[in-house]
C-alpha positions as CSV (number, residue, x, y, z in Angstrom):
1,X,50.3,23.9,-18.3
2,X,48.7,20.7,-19.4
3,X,50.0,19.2,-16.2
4,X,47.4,21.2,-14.0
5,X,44.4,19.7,-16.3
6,X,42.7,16.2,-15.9
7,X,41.7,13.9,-18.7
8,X,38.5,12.7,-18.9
9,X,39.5,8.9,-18.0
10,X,41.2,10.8,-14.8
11,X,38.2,12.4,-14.0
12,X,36.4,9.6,-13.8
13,X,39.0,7.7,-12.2
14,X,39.2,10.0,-9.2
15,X,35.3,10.9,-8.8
16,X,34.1,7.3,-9.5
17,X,31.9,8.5,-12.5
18,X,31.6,7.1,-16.3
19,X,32.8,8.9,-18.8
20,X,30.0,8.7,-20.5
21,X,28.2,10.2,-17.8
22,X,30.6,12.9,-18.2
23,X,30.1,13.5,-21.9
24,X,25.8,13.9,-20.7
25,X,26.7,16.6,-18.2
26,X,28.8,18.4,-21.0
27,X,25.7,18.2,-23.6
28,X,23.3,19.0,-20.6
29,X,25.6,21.9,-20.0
30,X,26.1,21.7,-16.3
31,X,29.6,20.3,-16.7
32,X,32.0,21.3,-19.9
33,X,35.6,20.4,-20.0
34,X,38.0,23.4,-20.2
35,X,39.8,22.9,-23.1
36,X,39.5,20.0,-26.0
37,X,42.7,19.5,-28.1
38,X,42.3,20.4,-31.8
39,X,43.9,17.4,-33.0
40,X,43.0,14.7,-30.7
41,X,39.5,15.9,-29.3
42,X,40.7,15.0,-26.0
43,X,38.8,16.7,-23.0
44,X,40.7,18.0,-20.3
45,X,39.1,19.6,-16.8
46,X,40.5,22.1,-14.1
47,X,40.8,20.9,-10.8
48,X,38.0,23.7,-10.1
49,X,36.2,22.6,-12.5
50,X,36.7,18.9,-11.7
51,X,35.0,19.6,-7.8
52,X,31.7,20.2,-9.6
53,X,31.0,16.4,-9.6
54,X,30.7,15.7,-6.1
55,X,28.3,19.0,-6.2
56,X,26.3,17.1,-8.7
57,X,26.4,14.1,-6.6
58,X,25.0,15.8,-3.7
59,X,22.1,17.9,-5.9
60,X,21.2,14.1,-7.0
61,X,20.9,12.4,-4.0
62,X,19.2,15.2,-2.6
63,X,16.1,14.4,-5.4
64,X,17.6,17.4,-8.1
65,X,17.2,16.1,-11.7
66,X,20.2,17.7,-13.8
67,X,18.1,20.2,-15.3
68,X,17.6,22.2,-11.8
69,X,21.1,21.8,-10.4
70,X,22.2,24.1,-13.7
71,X,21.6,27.7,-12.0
72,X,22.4,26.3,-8.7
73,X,25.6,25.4,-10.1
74,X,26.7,28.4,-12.4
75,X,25.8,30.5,-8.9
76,X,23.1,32.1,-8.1
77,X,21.1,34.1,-5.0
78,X,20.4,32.8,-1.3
79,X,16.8,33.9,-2.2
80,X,16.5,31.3,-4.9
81,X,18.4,28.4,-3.4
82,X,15.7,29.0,-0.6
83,X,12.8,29.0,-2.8
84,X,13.7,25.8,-4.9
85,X,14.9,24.1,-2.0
86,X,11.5,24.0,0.0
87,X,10.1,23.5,-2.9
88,X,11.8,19.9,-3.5
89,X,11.2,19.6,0.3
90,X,7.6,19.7,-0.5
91,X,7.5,17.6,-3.6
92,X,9.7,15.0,-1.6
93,X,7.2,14.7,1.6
94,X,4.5,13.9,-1.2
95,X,6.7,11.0,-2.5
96,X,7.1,10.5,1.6
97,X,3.7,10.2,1.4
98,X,3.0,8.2,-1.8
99,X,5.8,5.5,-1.0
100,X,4.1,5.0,2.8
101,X,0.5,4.3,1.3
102,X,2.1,2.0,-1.0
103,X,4.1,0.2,1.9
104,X,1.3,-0.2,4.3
105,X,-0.9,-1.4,1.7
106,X,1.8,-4.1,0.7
107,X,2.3,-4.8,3.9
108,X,-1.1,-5.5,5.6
109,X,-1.8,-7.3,2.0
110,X,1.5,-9.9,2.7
111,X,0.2,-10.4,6.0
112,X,-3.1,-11.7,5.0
113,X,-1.4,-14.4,2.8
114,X,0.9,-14.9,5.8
115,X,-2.8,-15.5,8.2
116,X,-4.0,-17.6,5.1
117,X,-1.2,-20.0,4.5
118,X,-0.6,-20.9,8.2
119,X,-4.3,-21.5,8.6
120,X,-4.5,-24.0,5.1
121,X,-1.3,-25.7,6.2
122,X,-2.7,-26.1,10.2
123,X,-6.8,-26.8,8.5
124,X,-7.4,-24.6,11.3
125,X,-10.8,-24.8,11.1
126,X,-11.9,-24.7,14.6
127,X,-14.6,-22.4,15.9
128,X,-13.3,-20.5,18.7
129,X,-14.1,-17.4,21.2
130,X,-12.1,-14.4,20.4
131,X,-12.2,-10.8,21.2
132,X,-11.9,-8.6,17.9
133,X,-9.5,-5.2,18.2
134,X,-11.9,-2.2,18.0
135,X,-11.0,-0.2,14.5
136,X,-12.6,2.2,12.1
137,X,-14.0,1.1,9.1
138,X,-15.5,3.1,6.3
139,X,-18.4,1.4,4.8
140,X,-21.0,1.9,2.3
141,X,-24.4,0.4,2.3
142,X,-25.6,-2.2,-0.7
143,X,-27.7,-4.4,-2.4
144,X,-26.3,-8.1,-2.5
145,X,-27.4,-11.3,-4.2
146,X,-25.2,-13.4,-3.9
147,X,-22.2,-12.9,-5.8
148,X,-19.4,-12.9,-4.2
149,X,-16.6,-11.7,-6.6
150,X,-18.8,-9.0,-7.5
151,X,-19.0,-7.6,-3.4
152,X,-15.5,-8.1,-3.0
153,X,-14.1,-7.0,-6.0
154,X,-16.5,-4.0,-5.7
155,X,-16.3,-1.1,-8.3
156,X,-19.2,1.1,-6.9
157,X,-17.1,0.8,-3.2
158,X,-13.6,1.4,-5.5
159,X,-15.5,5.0,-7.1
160,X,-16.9,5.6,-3.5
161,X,-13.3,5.6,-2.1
162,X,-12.1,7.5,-4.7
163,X,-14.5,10.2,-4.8
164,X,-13.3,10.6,-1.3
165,X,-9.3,10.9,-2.2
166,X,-8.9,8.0,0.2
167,X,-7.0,4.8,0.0
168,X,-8.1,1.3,1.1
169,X,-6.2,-1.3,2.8
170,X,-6.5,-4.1,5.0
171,X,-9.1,-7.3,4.3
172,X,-12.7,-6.5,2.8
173,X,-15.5,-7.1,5.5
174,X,-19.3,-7.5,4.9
175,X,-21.9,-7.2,7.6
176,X,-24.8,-9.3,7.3
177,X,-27.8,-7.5,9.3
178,X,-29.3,-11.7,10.0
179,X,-27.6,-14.9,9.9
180,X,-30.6,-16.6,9.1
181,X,-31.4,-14.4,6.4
182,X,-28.0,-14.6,5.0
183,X,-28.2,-18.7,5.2
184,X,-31.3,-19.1,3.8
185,X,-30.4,-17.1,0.4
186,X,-33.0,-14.4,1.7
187,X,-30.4,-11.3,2.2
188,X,-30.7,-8.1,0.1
189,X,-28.7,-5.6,2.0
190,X,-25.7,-5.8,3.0
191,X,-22.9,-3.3,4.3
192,X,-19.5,-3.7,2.8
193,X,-16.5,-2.1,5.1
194,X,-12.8,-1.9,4.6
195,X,-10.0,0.4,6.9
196,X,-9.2,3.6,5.1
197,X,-5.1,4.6,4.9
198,X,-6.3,8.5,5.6
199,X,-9.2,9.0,7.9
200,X,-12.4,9.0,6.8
201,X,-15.3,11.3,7.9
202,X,-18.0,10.7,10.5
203,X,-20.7,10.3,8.4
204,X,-19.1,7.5,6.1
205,X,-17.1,5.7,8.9
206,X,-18.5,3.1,11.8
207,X,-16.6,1.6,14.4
208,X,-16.1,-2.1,14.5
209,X,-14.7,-4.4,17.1
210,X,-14.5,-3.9,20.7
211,X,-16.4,-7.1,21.7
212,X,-16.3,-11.1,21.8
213,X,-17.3,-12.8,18.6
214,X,-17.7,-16.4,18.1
215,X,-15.1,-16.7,15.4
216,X,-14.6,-19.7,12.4
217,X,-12.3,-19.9,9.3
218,X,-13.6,-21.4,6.1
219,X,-11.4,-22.5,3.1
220,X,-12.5,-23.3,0.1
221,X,-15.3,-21.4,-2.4
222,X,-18.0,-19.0,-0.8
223,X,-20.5,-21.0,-2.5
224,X,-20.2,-23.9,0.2
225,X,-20.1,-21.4,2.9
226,X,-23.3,-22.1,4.7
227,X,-21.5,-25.3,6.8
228,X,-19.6,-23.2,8.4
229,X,-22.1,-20.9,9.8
230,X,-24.3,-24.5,10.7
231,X,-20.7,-25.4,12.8
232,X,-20.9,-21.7,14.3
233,X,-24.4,-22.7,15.6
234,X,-24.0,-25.7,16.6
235,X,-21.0,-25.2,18.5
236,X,-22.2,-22.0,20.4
237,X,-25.7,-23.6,21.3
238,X,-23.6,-26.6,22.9
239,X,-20.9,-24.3,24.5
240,X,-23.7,-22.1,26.0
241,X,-23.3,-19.1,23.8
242,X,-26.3,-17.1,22.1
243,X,-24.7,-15.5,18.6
244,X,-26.2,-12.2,17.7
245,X,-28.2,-11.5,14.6
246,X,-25.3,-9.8,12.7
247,X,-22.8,-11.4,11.6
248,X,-19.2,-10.5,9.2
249,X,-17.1,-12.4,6.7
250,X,-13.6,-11.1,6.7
251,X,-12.0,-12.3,3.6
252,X,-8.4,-13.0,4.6
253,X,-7.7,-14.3,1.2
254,X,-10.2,-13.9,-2.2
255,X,-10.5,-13.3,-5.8
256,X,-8.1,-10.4,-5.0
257,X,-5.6,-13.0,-4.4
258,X,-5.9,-16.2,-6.5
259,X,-8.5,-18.0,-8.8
260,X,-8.4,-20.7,-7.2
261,X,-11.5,-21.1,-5.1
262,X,-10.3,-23.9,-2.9
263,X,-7.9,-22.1,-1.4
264,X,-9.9,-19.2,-0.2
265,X,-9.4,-18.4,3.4
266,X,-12.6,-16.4,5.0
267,X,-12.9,-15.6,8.9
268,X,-16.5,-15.3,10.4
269,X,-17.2,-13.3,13.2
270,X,-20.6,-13.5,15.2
271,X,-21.0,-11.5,18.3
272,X,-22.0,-13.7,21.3
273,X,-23.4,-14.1,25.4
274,X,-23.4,-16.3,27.3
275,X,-26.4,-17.8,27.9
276,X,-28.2,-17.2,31.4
């Protein structure tokens, strides 16, 4: 009789499972050996019985914690496997859901230090003509004086997203509505804009891009920020260019990224015409 029983080392032998593991399904009560001798406490399992663990494997990988595979397992109606298995099927194309907001954010993060540290190891700091990708931006209008950290790390824009059940990703942007202003220390308003992982609704979004822009990276602190934008000019009124009034810093690499203020890596962007 003992001969058609398997020990619990052979069980775990021939399913690839601990023993330990085996002892946890006993005491969660989804796995019980047949018989334990008297003397010895030894555990012994049916070869039925023993075909339950790759059941359990399957229930696992398939996202069931123990606890839910028990009625499935002691046999139950087609009615309730149906009802608890759309039900993880839902619950799973949440975590679908979750785990892609958190890989596109990581991503288009990693490839903003990627831009970053080919442009500080190049010093490419030439101004060039470029023509921006048209996207969607959400945005919210503000007041700014000047501090930078406290635009880009920006908690009323944080709330404003989250009131929204939204997700941000992608570089901060802010639109200045006048160089000049913005140069000479005389800007109040600004318009801070980022890309949204779900989309955003009319009223709160604006699109961007779809147009030639005069285009500059500057490394180093926003403080010293101004040179750039007297390069900008200087290059587009000897290359025959006339820059709009608006203009946008993309922050490719900030506060968000290291506290070190030399190695900040912003893009401006000024729309320009030739001149006639």
């Amino acid at each position: 009789m003992r001969d058609e029983f398997y020990s619990i080392g052979k069980v775990g032998e021939i399913c690839k499972i601990t023993t330990k593991a085996l002892r946890y399904y006993d005491k969660m009560g989804i796995l019980s050996p047949d018989k334990i001798a008297h003397e010895s406490g030894y555990r012994y399992y049916s070869k039925e019985n023993l075909l339950t663990v790759p059941m359990i494997k399957y229930y696992k990988q398939s996202g069931f914690k123990l606890e839910e595979m028990k009625e499935f397992l002691n046999g139950t109606t087609y009615d309730f496997f149906d009802k608890r298995f759309r039900n993880k099927i839902d619950e799973l194309s949440e975590m679908e859901k979750e785990i892609n907001l958190k890989k596109r954010s990581l991503k288009d993060w990693h490839n903003l230090i990627a831009e970053a540290q080919m442009i500080l190891e190049n010093n490419a700091c030439d101004v060039s003509v470029k023509y921006v990708e048209n996207k969607i931006l959400t945005f919210l209008e503000q007041d700014f004086n000047y501090d930078y950290m406290d635009s880009i790390i920006n908690l009323e824009f944080s709330n404003y997203i989250d009131n929204m059940k939204n997700a941000v990703t992608g570089p901060v942007m802010i639109c200045f509505p006048s160089v000049e202003e913005k140069i000479a220390g005389r800007c109040k308003k600004v318009r801070i804009m980022q890309e949204t992982i779900l989309k955003s609704s009319e009223e709160v979004s604006m699109e961007f891009g779809g147009w030639m822009a005069v285009s500059c990276y500057h490394i180093g602190s926003h403080e010293t920020i101004d040179e750039t934008y007297n390069k900008i000019k200087e290059w587009a009124n000897s290359h025959n260019y006339i820059c709009s009034d608006e203009c946008y810093e993309r922050y490719v690499t900030d506060y968000w990224t290291t506290k070190n203020k030399e190695r900040f890596v912003t893009e401006i962007l000024i729309k320009i015409k030739r001149k006639k």
